[in-house]
PDB file of N, CA, C, O and CB in Angstrom:
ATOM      1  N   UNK A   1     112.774 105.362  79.287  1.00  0.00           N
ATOM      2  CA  UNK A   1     113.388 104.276  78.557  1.00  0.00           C
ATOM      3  C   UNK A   1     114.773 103.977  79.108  1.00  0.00           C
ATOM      4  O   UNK A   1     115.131 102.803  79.207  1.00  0.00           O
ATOM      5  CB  UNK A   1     113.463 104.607  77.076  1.00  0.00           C
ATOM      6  N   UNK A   2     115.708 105.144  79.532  1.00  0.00           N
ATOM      7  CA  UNK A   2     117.026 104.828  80.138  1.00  0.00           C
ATOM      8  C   UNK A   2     116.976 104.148  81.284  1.00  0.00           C
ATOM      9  O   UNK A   2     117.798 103.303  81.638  1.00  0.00           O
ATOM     10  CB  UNK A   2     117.774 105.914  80.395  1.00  0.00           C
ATOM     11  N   UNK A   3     115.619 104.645  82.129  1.00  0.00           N
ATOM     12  CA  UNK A   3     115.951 103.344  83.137  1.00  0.00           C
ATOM     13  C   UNK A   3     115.632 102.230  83.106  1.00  0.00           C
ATOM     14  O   UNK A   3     116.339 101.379  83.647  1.00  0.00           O
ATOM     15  CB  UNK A   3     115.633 103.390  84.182  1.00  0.00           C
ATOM     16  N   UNK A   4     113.960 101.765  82.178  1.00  0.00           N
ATOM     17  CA  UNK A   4     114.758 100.607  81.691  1.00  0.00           C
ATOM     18  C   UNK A   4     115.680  99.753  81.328  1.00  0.00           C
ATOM     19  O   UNK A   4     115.864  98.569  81.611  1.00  0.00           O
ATOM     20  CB  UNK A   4     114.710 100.505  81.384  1.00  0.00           C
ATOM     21  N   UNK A   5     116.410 100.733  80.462  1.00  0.00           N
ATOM     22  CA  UNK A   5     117.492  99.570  80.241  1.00  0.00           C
ATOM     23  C   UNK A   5     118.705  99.566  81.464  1.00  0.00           C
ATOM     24  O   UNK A   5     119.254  98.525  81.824  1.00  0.00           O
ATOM     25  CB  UNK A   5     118.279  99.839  78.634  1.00  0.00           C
ATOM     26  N   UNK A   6     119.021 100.915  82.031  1.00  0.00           N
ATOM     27  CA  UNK A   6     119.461 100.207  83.164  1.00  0.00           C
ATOM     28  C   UNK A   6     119.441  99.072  84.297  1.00  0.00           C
ATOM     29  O   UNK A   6     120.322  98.579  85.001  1.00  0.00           O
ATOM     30  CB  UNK A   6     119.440 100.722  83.494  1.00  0.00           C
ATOM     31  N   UNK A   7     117.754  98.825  84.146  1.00  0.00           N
ATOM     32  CA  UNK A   7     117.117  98.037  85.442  1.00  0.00           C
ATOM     33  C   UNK A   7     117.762  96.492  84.211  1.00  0.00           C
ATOM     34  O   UNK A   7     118.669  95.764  84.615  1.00  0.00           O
ATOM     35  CB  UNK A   7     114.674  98.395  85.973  1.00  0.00           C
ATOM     36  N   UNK A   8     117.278  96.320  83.168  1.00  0.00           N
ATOM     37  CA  UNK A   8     117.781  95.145  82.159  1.00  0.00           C
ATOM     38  C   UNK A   8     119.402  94.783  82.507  1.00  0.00           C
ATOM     39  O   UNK A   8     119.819  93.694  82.903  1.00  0.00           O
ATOM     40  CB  UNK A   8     117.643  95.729  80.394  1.00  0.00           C
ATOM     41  N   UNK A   9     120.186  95.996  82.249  1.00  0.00           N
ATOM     42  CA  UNK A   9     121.743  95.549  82.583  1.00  0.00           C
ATOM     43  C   UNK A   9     121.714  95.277  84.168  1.00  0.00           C
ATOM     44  O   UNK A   9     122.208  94.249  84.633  1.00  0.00           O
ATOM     45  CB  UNK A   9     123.003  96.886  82.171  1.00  0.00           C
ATOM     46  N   UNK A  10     121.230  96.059  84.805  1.00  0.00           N
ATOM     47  CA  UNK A  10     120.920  95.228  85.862  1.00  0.00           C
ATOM     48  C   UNK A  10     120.805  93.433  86.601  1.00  0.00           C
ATOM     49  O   UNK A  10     121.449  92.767  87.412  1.00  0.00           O
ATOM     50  CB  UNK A  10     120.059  95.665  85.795  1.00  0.00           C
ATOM     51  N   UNK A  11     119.766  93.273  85.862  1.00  0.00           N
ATOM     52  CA  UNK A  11     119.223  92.237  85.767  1.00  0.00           C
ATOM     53  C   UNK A  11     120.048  91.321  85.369  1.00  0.00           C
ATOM     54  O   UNK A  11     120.289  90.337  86.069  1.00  0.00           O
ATOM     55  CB  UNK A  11     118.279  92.315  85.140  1.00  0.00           C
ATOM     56  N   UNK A  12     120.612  91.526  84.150  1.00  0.00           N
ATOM     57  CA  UNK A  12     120.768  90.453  83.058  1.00  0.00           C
ATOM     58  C   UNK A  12     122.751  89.844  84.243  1.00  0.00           C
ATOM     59  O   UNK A  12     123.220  88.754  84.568  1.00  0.00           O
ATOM     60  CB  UNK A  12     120.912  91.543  80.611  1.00  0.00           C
ATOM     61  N   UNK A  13     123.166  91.175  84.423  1.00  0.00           N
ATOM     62  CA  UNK A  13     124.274  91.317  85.400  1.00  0.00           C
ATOM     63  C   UNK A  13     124.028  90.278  86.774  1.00  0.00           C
ATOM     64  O   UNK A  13     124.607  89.275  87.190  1.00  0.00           O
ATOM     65  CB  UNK A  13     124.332  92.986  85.861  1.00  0.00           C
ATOM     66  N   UNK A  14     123.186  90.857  87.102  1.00  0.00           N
ATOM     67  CA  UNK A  14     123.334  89.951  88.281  1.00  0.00           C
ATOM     68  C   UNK A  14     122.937  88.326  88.462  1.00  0.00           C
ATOM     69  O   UNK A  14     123.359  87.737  89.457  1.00  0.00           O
ATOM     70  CB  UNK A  14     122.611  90.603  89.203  1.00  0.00           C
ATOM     71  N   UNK A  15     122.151  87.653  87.520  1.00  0.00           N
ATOM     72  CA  UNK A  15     121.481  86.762  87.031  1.00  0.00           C
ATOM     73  C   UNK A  15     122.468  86.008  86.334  1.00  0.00           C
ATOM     74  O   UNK A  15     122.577  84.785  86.423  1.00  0.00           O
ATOM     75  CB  UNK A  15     120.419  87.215  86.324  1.00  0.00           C
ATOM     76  N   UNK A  16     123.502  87.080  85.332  1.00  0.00           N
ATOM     77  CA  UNK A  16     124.495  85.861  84.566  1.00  0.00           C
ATOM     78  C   UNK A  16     123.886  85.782  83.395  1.00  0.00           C
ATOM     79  O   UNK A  16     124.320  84.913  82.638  1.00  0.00           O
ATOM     80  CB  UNK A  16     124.591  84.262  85.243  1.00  0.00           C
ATOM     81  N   UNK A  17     122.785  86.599  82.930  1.00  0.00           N
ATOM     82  CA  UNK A  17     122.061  86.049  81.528  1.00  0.00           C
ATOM     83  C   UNK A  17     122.989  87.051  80.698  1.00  0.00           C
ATOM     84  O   UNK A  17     123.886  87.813  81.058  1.00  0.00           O
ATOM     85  CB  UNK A  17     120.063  86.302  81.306  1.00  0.00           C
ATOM     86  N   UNK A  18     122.335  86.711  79.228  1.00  0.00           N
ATOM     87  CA  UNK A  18     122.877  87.958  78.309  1.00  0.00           C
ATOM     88  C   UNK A  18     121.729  88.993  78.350  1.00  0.00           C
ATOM     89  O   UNK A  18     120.512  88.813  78.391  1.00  0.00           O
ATOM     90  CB  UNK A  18     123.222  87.505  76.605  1.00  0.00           C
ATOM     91  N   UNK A  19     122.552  90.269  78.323  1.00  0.00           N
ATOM     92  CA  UNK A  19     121.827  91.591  78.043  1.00  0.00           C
ATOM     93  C   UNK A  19     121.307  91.583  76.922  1.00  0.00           C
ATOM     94  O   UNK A  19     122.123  91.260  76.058  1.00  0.00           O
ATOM     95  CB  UNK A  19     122.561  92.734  78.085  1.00  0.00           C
ATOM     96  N   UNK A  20     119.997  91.859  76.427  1.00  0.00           N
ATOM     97  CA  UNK A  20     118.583  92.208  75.437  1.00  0.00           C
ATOM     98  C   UNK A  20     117.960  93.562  75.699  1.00  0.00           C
ATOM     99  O   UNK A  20     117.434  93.940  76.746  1.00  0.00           O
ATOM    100  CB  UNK A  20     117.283  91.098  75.721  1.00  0.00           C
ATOM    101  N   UNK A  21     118.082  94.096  74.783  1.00  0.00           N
ATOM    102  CA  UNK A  21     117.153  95.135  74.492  1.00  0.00           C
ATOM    103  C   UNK A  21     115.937  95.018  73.365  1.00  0.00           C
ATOM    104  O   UNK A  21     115.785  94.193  72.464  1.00  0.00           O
ATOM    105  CB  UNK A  21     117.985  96.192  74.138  1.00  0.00           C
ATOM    106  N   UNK A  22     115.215  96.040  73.718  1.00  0.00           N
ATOM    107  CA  UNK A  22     114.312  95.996  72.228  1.00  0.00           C
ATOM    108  C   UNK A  22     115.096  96.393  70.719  1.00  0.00           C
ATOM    109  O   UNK A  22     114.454  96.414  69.668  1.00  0.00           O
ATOM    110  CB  UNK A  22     112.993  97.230  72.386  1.00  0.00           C
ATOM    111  N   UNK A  23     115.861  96.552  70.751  1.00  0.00           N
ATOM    112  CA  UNK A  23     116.965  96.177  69.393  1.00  0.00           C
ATOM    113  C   UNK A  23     117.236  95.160  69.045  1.00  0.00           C
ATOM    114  O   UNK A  23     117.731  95.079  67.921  1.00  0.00           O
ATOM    115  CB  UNK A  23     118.175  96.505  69.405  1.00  0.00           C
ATOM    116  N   UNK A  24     117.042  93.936  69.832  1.00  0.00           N
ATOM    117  CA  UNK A  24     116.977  92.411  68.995  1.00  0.00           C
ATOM    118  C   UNK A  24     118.379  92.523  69.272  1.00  0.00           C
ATOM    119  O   UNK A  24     118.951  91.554  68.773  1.00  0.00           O
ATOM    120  CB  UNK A  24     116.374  92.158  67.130  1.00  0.00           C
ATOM    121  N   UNK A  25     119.152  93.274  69.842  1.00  0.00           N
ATOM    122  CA  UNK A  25     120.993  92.522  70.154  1.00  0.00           C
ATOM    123  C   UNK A  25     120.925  92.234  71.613  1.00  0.00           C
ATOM    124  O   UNK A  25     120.518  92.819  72.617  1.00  0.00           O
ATOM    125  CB  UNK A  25     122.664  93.828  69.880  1.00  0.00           C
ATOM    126  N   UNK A  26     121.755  90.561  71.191  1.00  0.00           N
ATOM    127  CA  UNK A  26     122.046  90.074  72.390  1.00  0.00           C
ATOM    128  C   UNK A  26     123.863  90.081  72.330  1.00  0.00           C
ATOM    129  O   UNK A  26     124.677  89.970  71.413  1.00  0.00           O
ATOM    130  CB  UNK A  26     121.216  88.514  72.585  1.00  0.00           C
ATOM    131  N   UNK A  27     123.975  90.289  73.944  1.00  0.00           N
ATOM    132  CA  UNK A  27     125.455  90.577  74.146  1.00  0.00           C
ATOM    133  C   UNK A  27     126.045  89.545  74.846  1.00  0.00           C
ATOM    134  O   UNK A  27     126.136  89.465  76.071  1.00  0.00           O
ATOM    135  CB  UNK A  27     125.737  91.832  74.870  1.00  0.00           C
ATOM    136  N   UNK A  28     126.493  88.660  73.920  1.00  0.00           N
ATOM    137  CA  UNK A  28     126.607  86.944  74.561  1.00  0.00           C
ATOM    138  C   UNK A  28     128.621  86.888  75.224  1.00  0.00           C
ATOM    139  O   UNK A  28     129.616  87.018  74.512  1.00  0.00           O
ATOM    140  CB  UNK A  28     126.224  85.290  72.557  1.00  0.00           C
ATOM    141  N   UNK A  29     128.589  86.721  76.326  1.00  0.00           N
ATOM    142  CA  UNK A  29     129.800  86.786  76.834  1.00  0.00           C
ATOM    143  C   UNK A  29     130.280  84.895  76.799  1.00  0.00           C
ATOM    144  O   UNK A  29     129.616  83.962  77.252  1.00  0.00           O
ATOM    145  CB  UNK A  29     129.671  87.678  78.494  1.00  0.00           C
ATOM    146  N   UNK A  30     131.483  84.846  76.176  1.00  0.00           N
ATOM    147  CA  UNK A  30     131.767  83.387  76.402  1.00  0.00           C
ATOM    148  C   UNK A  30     133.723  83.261  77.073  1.00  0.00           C
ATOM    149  O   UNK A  30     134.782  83.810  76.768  1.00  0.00           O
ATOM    150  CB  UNK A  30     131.426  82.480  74.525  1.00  0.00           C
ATOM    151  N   UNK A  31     133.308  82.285  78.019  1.00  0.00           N
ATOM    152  CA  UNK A  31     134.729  81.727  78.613  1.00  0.00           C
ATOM    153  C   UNK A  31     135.210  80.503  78.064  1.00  0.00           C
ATOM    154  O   UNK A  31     134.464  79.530  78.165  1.00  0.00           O
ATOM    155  CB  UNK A  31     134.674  81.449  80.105  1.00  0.00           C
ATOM    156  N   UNK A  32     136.509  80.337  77.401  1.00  0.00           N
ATOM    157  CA  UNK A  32     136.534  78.837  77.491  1.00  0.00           C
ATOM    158  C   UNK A  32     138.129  79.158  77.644  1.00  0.00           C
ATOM    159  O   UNK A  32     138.688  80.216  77.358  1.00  0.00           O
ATOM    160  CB  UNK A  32     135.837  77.729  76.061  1.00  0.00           C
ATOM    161  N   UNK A  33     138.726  77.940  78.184  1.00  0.00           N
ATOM    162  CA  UNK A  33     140.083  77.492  78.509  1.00  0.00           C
ATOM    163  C   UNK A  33     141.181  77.708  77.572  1.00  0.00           C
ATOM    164  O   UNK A  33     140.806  77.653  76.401  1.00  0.00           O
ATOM    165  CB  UNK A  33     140.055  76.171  78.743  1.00  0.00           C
ATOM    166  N   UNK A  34     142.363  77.926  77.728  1.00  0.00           N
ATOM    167  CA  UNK A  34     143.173  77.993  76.427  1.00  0.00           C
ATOM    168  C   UNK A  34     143.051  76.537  76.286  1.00  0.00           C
ATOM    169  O   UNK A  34     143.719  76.317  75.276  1.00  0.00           O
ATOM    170  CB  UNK A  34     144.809  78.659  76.446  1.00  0.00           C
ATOM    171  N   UNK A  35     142.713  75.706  76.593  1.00  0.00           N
ATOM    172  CA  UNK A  35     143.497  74.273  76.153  1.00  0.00           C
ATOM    173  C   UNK A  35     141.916  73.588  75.591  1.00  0.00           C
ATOM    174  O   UNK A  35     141.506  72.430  75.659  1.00  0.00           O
ATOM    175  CB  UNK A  35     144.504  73.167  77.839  1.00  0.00           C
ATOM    176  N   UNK A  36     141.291  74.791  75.048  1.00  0.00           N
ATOM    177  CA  UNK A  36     139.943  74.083  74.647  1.00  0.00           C
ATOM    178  C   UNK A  36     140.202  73.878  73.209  1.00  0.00           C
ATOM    179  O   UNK A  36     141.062  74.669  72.822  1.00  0.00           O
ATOM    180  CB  UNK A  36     138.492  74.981  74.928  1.00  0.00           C
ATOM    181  N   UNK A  37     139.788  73.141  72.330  1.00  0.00           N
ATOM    182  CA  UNK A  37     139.459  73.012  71.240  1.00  0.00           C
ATOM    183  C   UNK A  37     138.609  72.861  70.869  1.00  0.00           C
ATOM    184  O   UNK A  37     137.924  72.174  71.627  1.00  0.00           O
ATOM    185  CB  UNK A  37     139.799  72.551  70.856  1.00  0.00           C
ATOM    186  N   UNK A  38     137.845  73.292  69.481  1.00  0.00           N
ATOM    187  CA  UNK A  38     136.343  73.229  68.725  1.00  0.00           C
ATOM    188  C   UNK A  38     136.272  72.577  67.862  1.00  0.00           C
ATOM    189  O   UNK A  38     136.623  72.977  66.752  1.00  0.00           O
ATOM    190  CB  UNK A  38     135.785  74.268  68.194  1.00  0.00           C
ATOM    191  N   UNK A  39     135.738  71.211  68.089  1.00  0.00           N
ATOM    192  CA  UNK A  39     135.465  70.155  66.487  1.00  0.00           C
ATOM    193  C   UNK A  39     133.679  70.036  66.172  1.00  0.00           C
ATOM    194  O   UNK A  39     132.637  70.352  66.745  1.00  0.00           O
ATOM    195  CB  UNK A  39     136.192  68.004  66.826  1.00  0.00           C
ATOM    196  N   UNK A  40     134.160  69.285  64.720  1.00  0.00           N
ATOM    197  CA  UNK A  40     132.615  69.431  64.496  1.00  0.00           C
ATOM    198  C   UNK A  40     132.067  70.659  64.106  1.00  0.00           C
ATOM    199  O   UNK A  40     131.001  70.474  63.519  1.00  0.00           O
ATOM    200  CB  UNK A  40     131.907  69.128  65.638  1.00  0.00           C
ATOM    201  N   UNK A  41     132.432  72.068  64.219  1.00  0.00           N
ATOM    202  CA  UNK A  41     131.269  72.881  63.883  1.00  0.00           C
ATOM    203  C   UNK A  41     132.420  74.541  64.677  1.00  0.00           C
ATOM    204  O   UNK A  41     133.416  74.706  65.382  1.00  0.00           O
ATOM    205  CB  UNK A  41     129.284  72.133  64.934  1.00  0.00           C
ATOM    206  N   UNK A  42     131.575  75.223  64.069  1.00  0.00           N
ATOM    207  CA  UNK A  42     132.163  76.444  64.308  1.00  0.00           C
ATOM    208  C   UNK A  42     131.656  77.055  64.904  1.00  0.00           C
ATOM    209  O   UNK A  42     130.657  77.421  64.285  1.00  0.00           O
ATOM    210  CB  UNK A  42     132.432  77.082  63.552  1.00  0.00           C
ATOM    211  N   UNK A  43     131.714  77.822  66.633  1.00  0.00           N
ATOM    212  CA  UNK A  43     131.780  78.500  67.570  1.00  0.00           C
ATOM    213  C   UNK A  43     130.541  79.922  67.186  1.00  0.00           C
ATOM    214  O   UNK A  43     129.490  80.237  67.744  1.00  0.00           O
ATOM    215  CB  UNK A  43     133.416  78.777  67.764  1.00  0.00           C
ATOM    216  N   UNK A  44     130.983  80.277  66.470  1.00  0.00           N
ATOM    217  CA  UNK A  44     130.157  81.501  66.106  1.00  0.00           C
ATOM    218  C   UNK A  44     128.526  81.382  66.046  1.00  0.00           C
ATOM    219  O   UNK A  44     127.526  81.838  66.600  1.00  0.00           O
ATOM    220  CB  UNK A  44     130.637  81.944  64.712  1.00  0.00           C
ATOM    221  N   UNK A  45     129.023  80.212  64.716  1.00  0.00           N
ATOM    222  CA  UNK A  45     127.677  79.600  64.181  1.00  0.00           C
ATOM    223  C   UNK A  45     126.836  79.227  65.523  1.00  0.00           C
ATOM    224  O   UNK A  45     125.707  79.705  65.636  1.00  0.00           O
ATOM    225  CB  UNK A  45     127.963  78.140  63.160  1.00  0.00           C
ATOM    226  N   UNK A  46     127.422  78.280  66.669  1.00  0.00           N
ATOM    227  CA  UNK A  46     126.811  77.862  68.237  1.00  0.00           C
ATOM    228  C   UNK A  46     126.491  78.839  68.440  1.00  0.00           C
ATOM    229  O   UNK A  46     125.310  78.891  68.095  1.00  0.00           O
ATOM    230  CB  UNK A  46     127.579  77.318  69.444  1.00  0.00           C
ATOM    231  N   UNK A  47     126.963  80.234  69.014  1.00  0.00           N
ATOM    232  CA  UNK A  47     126.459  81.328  69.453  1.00  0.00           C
ATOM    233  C   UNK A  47     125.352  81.785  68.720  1.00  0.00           C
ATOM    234  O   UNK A  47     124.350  82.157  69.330  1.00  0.00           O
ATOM    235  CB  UNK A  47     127.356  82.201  69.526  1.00  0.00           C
ATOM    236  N   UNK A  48     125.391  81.804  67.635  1.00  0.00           N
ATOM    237  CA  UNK A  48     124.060  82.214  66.973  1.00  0.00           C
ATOM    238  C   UNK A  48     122.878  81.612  67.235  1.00  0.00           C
ATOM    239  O   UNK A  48     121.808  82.073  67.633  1.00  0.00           O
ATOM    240  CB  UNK A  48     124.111  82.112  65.705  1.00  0.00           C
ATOM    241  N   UNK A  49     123.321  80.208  66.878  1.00  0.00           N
ATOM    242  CA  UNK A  49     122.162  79.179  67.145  1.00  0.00           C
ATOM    243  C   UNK A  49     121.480  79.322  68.596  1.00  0.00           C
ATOM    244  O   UNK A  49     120.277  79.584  68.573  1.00  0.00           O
ATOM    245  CB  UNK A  49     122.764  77.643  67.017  1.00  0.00           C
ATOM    246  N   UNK A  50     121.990  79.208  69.647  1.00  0.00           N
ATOM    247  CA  UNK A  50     121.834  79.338  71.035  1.00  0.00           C
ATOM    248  C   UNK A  50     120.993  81.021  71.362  1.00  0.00           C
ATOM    249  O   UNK A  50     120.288  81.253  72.344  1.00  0.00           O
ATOM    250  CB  UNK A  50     123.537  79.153  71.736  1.00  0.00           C
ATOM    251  N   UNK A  51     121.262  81.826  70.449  1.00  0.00           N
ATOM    252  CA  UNK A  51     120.877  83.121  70.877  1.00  0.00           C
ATOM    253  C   UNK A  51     119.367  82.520  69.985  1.00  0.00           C
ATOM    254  O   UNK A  51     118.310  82.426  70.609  1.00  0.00           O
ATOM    255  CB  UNK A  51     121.998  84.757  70.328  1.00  0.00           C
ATOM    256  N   UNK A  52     119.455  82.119  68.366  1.00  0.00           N
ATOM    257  CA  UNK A  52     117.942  82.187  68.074  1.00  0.00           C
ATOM    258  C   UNK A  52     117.546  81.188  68.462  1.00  0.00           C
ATOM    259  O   UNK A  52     116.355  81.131  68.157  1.00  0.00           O
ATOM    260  CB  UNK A  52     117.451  82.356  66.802  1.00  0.00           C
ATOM    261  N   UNK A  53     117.892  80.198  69.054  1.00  0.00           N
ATOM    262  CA  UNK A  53     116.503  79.265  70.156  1.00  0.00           C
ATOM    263  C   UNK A  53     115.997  80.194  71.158  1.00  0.00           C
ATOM    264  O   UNK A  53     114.828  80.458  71.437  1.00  0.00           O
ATOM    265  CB  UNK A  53     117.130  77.746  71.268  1.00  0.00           C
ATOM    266  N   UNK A  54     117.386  80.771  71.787  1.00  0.00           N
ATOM    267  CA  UNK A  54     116.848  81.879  73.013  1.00  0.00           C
ATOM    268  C   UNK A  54     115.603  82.371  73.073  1.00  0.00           C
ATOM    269  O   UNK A  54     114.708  82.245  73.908  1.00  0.00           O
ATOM    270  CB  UNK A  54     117.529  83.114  73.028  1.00  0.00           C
ATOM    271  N   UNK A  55     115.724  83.255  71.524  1.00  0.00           N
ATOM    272  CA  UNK A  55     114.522  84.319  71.526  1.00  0.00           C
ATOM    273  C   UNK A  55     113.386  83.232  71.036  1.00  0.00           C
ATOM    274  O   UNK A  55     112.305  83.776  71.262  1.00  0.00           O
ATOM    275  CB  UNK A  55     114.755  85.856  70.326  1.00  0.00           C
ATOM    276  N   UNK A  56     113.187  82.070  70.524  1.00  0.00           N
ATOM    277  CA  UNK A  56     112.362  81.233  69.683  1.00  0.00           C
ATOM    278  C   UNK A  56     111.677  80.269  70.916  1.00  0.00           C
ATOM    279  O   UNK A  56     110.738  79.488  70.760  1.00  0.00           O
ATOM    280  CB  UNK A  56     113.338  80.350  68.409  1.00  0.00           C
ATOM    281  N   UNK A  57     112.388  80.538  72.146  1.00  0.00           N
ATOM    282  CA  UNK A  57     111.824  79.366  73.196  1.00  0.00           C
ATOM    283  C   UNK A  57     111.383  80.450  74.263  1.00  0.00           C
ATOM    284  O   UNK A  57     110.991  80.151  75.391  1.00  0.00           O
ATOM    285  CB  UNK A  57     113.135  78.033  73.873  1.00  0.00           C
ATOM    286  N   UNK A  58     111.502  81.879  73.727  1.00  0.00           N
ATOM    287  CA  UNK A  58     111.183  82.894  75.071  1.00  0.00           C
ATOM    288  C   UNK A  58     111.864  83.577  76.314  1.00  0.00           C
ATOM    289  O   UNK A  58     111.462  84.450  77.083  1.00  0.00           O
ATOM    290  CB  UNK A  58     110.432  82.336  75.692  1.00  0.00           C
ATOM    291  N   UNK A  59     113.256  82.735  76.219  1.00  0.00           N
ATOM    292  CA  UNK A  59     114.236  82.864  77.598  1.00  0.00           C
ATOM    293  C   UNK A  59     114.820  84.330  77.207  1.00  0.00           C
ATOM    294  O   UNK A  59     115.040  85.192  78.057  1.00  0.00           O
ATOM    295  CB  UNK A  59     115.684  81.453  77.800  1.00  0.00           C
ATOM    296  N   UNK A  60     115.079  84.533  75.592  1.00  0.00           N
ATOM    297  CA  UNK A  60     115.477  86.136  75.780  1.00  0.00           C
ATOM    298  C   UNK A  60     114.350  86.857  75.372  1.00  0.00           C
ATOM    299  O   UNK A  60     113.255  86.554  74.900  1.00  0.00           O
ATOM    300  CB  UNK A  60     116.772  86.686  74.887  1.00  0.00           C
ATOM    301  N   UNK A  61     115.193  88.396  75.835  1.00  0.00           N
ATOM    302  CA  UNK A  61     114.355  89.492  75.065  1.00  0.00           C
ATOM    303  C   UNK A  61     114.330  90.467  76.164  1.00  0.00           C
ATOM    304  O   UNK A  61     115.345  90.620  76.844  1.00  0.00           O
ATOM    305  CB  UNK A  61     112.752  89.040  74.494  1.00  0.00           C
ATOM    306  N   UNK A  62     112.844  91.406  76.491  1.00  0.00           N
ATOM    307  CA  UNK A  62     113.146  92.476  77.344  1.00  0.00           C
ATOM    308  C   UNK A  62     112.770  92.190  78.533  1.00  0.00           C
ATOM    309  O   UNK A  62     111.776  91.466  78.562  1.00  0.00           O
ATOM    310  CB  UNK A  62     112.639  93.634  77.002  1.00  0.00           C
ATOM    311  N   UNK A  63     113.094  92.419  79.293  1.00  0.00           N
ATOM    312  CA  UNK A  63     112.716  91.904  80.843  1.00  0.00           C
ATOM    313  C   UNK A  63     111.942  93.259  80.960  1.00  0.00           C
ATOM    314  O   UNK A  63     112.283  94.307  80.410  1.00  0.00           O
ATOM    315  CB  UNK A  63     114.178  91.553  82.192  1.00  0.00           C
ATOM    316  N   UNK A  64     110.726  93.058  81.849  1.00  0.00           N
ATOM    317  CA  UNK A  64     110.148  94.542  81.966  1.00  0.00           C
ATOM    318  C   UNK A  64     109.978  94.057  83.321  1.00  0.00           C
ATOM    319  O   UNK A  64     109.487  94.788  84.182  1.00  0.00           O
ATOM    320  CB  UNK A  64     108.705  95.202  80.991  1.00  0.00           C
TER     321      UNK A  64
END
């Protein structure tokens, strides 16, 4: 199982995706500018949303 998930951080590392395990946590890394601002809607809430389409459209989860 450990090298699984090594070969996953692997993966997910070199690719740019977020890291997934079979624990259902995704480890979502975000950049934005100091001179960004967020209207309309709250940041978190996006991250969430974006992670459950992820798993709901198939793009995340465990890479085997």
């Amino acid at each position: 199982m450990l090298l699984q998930l090594l070969e996953n951080a692997k993966i997910a590392r070199e690719e740019g995706v977020p890291l997934c395990q079979d624990t259902g946590l995704a480890v979502v890394f975000v950049e934005i500018g100091q001179d960004v601002h967020v209207v309309g809607g709250d940041l978190n809430e996006a991250i969430h949303e974006g992670v459950r389409q992820g798993y709901k459209d198939g793009y995340l989860g465990l890479l085997l």
